[in-house]
C-alpha atoms as a printed R data frame, in Angstrom:
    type eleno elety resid chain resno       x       y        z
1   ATOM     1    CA   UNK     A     1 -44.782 -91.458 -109.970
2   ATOM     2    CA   UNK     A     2 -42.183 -90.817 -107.481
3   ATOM     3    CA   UNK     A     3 -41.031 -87.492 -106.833
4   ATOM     4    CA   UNK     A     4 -36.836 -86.711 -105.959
5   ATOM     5    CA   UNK     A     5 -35.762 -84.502 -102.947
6   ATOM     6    CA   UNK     A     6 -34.724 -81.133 -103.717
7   ATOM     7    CA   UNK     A     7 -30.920 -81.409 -103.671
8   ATOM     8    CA   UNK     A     8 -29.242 -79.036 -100.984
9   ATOM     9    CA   UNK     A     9 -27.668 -76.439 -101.769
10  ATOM    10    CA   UNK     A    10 -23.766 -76.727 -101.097
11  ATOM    11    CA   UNK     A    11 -22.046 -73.123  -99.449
12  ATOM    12    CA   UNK     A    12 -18.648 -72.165 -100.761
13  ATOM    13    CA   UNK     A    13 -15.970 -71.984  -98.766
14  ATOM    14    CA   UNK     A    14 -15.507 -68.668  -97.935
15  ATOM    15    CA   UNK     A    15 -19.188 -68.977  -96.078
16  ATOM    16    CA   UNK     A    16 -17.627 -71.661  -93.851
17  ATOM    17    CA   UNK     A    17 -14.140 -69.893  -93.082
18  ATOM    18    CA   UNK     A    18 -16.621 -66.532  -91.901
19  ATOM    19    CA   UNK     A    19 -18.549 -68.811  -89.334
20  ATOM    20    CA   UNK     A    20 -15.589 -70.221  -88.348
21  ATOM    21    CA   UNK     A    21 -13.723 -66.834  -87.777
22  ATOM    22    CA   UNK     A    22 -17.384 -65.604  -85.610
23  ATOM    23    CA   UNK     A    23 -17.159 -68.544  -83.290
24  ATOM    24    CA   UNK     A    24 -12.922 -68.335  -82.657
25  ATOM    25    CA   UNK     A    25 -13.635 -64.426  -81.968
26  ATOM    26    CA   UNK     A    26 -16.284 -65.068  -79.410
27  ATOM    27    CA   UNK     A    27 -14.636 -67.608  -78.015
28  ATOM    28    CA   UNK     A    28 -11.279 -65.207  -77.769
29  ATOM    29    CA   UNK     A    29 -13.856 -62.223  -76.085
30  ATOM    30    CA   UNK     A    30 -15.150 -64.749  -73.742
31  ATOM    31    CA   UNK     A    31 -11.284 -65.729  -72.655
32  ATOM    32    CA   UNK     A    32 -10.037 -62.394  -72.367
33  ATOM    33    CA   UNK     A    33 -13.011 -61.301  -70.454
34  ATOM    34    CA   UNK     A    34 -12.656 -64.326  -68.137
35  ATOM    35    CA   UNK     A    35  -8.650 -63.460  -67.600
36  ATOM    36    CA   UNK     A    36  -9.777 -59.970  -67.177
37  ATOM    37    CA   UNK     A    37 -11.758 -60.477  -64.059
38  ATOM    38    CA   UNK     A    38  -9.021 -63.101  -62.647
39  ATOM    39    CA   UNK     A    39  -6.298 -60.227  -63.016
40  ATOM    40    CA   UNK     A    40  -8.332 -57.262  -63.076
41  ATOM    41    CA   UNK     A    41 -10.098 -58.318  -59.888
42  ATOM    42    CA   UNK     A    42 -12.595 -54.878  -59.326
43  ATOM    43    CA   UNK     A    43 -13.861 -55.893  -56.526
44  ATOM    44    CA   UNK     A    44 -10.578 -55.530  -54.747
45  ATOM    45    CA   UNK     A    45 -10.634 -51.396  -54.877
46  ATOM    46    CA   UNK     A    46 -13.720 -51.589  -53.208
47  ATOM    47    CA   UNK     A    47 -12.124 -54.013  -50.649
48  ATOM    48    CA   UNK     A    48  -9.829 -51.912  -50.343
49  ATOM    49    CA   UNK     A    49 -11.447 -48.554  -49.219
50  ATOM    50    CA   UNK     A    50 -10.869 -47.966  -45.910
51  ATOM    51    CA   UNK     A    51 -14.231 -47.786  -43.436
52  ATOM    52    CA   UNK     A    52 -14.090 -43.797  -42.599
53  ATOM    53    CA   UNK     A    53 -14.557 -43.557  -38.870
54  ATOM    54    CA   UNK     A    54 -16.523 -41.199  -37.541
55  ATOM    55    CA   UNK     A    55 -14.947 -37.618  -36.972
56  ATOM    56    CA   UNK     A    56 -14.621 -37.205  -33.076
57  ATOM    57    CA   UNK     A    57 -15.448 -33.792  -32.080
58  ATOM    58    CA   UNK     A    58 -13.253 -31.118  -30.777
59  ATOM    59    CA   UNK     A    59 -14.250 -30.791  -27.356
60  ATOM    60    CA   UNK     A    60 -13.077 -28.075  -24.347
61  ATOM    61    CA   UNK     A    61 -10.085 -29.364  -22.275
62  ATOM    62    CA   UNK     A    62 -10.476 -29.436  -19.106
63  ATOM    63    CA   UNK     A    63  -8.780 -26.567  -17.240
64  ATOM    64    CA   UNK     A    64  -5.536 -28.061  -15.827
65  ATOM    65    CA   UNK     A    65  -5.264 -28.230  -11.958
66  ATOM    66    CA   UNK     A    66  -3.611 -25.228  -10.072
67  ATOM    67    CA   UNK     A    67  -1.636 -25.875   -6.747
68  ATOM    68    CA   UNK     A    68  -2.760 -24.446   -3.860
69  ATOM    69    CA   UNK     A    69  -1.401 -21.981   -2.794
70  ATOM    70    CA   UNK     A    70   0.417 -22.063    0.246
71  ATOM    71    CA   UNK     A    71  -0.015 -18.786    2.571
72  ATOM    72    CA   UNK     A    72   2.894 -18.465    4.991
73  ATOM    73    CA   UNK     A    73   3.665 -16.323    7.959
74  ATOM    74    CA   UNK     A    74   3.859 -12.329    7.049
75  ATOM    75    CA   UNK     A    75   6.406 -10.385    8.468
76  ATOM    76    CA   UNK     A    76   6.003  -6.296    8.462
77  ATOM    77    CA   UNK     A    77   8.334  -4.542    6.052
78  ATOM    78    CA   UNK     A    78  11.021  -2.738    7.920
79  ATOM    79    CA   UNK     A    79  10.121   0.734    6.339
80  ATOM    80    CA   UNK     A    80   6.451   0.457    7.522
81  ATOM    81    CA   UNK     A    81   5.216   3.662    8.488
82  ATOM    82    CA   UNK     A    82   3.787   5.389   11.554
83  ATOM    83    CA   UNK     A    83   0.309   7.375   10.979
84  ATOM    84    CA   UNK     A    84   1.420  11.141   10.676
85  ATOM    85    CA   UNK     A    85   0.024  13.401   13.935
86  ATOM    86    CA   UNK     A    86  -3.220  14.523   12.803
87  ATOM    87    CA   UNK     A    87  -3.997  11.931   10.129
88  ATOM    88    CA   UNK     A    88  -6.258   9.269   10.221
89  ATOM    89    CA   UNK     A    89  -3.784   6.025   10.873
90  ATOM    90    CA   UNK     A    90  -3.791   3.497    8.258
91  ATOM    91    CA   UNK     A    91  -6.212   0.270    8.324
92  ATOM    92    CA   UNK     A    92  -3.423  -1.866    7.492
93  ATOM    93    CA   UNK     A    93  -1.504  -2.370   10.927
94  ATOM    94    CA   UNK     A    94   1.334  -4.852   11.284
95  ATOM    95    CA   UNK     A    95  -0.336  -8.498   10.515
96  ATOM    96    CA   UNK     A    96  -0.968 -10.846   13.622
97  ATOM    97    CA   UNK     A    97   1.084 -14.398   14.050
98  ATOM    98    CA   UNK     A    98  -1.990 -15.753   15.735
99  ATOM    99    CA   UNK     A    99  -3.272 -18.984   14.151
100 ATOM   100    CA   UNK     A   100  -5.939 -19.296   11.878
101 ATOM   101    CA   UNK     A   101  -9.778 -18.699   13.958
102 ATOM   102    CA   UNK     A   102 -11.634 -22.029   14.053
103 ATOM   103    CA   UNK     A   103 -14.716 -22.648   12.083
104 ATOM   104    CA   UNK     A   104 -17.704 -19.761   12.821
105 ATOM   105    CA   UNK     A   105 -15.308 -18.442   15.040
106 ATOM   106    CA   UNK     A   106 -15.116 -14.070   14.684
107 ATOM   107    CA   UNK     A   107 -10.770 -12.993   13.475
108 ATOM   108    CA   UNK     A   108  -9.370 -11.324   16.275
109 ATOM   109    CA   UNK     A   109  -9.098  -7.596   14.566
110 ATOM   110    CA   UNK     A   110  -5.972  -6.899   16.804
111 ATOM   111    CA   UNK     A   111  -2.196  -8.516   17.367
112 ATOM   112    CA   UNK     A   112  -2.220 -11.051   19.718
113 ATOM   113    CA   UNK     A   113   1.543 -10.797   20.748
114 ATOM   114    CA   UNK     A   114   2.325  -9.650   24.335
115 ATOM   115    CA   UNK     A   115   2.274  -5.758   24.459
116 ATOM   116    CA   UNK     A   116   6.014  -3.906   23.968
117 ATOM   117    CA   UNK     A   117   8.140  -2.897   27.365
118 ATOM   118    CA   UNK     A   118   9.308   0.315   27.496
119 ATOM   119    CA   UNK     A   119  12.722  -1.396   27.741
120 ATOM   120    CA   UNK     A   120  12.563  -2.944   24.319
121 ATOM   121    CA   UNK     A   121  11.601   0.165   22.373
122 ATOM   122    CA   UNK     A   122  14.264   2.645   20.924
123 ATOM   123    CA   UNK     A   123  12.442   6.062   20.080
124 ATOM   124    CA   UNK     A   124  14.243   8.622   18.429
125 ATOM   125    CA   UNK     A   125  13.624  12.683   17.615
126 ATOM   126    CA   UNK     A   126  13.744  12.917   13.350
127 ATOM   127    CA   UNK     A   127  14.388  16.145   11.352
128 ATOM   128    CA   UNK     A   128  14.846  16.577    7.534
129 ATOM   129    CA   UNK     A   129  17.536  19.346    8.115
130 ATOM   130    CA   UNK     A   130  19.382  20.525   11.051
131 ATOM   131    CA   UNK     A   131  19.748  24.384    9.640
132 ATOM   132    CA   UNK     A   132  16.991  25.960    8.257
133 ATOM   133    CA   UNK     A   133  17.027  29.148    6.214
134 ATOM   134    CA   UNK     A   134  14.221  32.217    6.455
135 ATOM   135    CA   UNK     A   135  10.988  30.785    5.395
136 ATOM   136    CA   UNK     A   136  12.244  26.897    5.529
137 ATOM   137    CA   UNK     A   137   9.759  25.388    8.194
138 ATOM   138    CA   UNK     A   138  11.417  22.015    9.959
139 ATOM   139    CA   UNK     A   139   9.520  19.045    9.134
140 ATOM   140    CA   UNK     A   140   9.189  16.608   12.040
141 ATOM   141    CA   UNK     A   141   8.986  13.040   12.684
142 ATOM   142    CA   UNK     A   142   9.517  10.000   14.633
143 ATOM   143    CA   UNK     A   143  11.334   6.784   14.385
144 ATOM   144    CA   UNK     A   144  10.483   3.844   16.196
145 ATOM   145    CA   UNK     A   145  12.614   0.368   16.672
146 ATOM   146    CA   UNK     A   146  11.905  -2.965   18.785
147 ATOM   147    CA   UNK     A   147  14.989  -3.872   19.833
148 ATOM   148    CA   UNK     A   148  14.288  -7.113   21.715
149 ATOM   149    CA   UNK     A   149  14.435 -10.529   19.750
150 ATOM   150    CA   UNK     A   150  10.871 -11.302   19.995
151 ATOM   151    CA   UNK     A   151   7.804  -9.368   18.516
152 ATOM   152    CA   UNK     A   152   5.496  -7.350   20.644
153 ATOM   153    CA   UNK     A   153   2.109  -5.457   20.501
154 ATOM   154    CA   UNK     A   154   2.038  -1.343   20.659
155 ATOM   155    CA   UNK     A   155  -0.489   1.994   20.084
156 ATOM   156    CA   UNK     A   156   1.588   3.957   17.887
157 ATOM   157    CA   UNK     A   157  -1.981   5.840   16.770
158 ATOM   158    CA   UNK     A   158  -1.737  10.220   16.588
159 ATOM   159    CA   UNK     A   159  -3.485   9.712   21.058
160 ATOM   160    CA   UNK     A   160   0.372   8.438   21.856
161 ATOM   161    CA   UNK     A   161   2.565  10.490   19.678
162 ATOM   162    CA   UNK     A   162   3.996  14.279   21.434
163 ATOM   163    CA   UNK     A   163   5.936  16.483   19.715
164 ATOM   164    CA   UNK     A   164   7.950  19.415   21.585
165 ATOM   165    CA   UNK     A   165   9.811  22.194   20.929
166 ATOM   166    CA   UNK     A   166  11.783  23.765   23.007
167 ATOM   167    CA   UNK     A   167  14.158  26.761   23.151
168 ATOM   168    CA   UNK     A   168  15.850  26.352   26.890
169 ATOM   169    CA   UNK     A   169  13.414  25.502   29.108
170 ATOM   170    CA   UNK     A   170  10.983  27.682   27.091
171 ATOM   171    CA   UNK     A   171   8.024  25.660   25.058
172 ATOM   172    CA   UNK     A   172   7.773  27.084   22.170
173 ATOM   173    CA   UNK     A   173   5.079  24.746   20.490
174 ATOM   174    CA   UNK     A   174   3.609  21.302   21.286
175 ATOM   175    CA   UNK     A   175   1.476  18.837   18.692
176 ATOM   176    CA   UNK     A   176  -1.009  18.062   21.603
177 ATOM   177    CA   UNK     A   177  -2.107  22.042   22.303
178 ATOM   178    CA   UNK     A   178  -4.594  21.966   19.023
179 ATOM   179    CA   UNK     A   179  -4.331  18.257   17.772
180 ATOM   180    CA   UNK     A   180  -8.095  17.157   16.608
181 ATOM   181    CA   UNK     A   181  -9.638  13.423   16.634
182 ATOM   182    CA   UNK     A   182  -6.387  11.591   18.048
183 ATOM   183    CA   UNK     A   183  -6.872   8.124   16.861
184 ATOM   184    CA   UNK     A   184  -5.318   4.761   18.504
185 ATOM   185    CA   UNK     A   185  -3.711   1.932   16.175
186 ATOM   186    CA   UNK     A   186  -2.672  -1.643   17.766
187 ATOM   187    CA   UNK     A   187   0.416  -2.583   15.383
188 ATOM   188    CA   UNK     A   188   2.690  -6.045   15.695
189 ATOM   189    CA   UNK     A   189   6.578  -4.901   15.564
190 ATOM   190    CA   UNK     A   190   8.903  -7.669   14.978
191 ATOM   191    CA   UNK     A   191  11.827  -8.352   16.458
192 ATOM   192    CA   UNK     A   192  14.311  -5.496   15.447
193 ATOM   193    CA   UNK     A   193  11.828  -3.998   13.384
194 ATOM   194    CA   UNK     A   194  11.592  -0.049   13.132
195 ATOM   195    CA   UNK     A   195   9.425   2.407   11.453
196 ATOM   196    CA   UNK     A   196   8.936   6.045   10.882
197 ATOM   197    CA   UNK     A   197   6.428   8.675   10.681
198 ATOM   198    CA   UNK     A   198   4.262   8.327    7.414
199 ATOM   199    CA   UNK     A   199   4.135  11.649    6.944
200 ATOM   200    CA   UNK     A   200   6.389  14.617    9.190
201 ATOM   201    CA   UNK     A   201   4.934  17.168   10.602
202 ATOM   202    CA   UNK     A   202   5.352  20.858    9.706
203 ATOM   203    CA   UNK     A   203   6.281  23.618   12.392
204 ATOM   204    CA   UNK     A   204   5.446  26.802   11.429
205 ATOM   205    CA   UNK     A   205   7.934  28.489   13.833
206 ATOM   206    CA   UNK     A   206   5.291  29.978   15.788
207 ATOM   207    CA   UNK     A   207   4.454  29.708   19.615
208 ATOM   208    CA   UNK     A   208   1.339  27.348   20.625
209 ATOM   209    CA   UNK     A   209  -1.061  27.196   23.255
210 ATOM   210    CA   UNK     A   210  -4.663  25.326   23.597
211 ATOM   211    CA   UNK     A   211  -5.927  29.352   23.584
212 ATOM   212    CA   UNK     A   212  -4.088  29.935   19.834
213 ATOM   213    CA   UNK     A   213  -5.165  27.392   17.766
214 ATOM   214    CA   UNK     A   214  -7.386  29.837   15.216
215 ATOM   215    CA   UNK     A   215  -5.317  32.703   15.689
216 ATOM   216    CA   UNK     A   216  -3.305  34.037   12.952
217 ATOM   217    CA   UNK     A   217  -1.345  36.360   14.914
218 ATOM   218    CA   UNK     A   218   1.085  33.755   16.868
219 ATOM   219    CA   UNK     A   219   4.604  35.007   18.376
220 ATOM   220    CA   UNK     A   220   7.097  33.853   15.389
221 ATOM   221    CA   UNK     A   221  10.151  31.751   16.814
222 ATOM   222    CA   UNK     A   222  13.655  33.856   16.514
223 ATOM   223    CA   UNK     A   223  15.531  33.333   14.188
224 ATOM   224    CA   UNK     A   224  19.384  34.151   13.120
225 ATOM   225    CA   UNK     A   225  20.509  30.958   14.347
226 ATOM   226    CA   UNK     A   226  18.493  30.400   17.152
227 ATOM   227    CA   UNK     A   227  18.945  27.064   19.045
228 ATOM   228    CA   UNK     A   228  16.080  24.903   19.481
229 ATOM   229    CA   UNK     A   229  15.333  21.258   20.285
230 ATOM   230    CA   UNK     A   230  12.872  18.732   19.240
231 ATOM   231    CA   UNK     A   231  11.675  16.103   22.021
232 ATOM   232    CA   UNK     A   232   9.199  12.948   21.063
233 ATOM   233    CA   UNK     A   233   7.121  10.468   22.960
234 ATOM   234    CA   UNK     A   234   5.179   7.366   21.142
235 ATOM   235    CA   UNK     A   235   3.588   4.742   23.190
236 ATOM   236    CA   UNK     A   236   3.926   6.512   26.147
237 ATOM   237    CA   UNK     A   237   7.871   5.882   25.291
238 ATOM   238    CA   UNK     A   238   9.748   8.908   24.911
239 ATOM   239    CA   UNK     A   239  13.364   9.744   23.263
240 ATOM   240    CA   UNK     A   240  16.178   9.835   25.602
241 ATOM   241    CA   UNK     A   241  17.370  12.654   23.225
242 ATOM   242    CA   UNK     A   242  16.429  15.667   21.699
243 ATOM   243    CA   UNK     A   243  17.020  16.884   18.666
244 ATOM   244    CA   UNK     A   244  18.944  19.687   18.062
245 ATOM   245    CA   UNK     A   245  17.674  22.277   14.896
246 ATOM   246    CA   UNK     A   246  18.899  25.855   13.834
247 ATOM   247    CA   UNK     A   247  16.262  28.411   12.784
248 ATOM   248    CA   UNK     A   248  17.716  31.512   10.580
């Protein structure tokens, strides 16, 4: 007896229009993705990141170069002083215009210039006042000037400098009766240079000798407008003139 084949069984329509609408959506997702990544392009922003470089480190500039500097010839100021009578004369004497001292060689300490003539040198008697009231003691000094046009070489230490008063032909007082530790100094003066005393000396109106230097009870100088005059010597120079002061 022959048997029949179970029929199949037929699916409505609506069954065929869901598969139908599965498969065009998946096909749509699988076009859109594919025209994502075309337009989209990710990749591209990580392309696009730029490589960071490494950081260079902050490091110390180098100092910029100085010039050298440049030392030219020194010239002594035209106020520069003398070392007072008494006093201890400065270390600082009038710079030298010798050259330079070769390698290992020992700096001459002292001017090189060709000692000052008598000739050339203008020395001159210095007072602060020319009257000077009861009690007002006259402050002396000395002024110095190299006249010639070239620069010369002199000892203007407290040994060389001589101060005198005089009333007449009467010597009232000298700087060199009870001077202590004279001292020399070698300065350079240049060519119409002149100086002065660093610091004047003070009479005390009193009469000196070599025998008087402690002694407390000195002759006293007149006054009432006595007449006296001031002679100095520097160098073994002196001042053609004196220097005329009134004591009251």
């Amino acid at each position: 007896m022959a048997t029949t084949a179970p029929r199949r069984r037929r699916h409505s329509a609506a069954v065929y229009r869901r598969r139908r609408l599965v498969v065009l959506l998946a096909a749509i997702a699988v076009v859109a993705a594919v025209v994502w990544l075309l337009v989209a392009q990710p990749w591209r922003a990580l392309a696009a990141q730029p490589v960071s470089a490494p950081v260079p480190t902050a490091s110390t500039p180098a100092p910029a170069p100085t010039a050298p500097v440049t030392s030219g010839p020194t010239t002594a100021p035209d106020a520069n002083p003398l070392p007072a009578e008494g006093a201890m004369p400065s270390a600082s004497a009038a710079p030298s215009t010798a050259a330079p001292p070769a390698a290992g060689a020992q700096p001459s300490l002292t001017p090189t210039a060709e000692p000052c003539k008598a000739a050339a040198l203008a020395v001159q008697a210095v007072t602060d006042q020319d009257t000077y009231a009861s009690g007002q003691n006259p402050q002396l000094s000395i002024t110095l000037t190299n006249t010639s046009a070239t620069g010369c070489t002199l000892n203007v230490g407290t040994s060389t400098q001589k101060f005198t008063i005089k009333s007449g032909n009467d010597v009232w007082w000298r700087s060199t009766d009870c001077q202590t530790q004279p001292s020399d100094m070698i300065v350079l003066l240049a060519a119409g240079q002149s100086v002065t005393s660093a610091t004047p000396i003070a009479w005390d109106r009193t009469r000196s000798s070599v025998d008087s230097c402690t002694a407390t009870d000195r002759q006293r100088a007149p006054g009432g407008g006595a007449s006296y005059h001031l002679s100095v010597e520097i160098g073994g120079v002196a001042a053609p003139q004196t220097k005329q002061i009134l004591l009251y």
